[in-house]
N, C-alpha and C positions, 0 to 999 in steps of 0.2 A: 441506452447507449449501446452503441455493438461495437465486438471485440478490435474491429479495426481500427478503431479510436484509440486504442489501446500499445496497436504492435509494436513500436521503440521499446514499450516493457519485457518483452518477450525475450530481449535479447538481453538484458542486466543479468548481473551477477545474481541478485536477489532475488530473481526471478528462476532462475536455473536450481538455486540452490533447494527455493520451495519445492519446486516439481523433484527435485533428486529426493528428499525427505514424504514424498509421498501426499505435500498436501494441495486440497481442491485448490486451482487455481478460480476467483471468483471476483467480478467486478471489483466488489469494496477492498481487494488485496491488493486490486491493480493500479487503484488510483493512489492507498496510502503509498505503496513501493513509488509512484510515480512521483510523488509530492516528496518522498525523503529524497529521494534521488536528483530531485531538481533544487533540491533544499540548498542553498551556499552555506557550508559550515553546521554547527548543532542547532539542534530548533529541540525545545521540552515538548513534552508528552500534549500537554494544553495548547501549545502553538501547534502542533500539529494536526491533534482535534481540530482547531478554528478552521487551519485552512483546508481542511474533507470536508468540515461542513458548508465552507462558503463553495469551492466544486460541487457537494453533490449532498444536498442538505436530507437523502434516504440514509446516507452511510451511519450506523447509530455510533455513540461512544463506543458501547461492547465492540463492536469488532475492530474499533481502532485498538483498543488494548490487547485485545487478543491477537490482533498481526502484530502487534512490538512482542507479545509473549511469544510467538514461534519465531517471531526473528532472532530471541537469542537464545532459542533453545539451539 
C-alpha cells in the first residue's frame, strides 16, 4: 500500500497529535486511526481488531493494542 492511500489521515487530529508526541508514523497506525475515525460512535477493542484485519489481514493484534496504548497515553 503507498502512503497516498493514506493522505485524509494526515490531516486528523489523531494524526497530528502522534507526530507532536514524537511517534513513527507507520502504515498499521494509519489504517487503525483511519478505521476509529471512520468508526460511527464506540466500537470495543475486538471490533476494531476485526475490522484491521478484514482491511489489511498483515496488521497483527500487537500493534492494534499498542496504537490504543499510545493513543491514550
Amino acid at each position: 500500500m503507498e502512503w497516498t492511500a493514506h493522505m485524509a489521515s494526515f490531516e486528523s487530529p489523531a494524526f497530528a497529535a502522534l507526530r507532536r508526541a514524537g511517534y513513527k508514523i507507520t502504515f498499521p497506525r494509519l489504517t487503525i486511526l483511519e478505521i476509529l475515525e471512520a468508526s460511527e460512535g464506540d466500537i470495543t477493542a475486538a471490533e476494531l481488531l476485526t475490522r484491521v484485519t478484514e482491511r489489511d489481514p498483515s496488521i497483527g493484534r500487537a500493534s492494534v493494542f499498542r496504537t490504543l496504548d499510545l493513543m491514550i497515553k
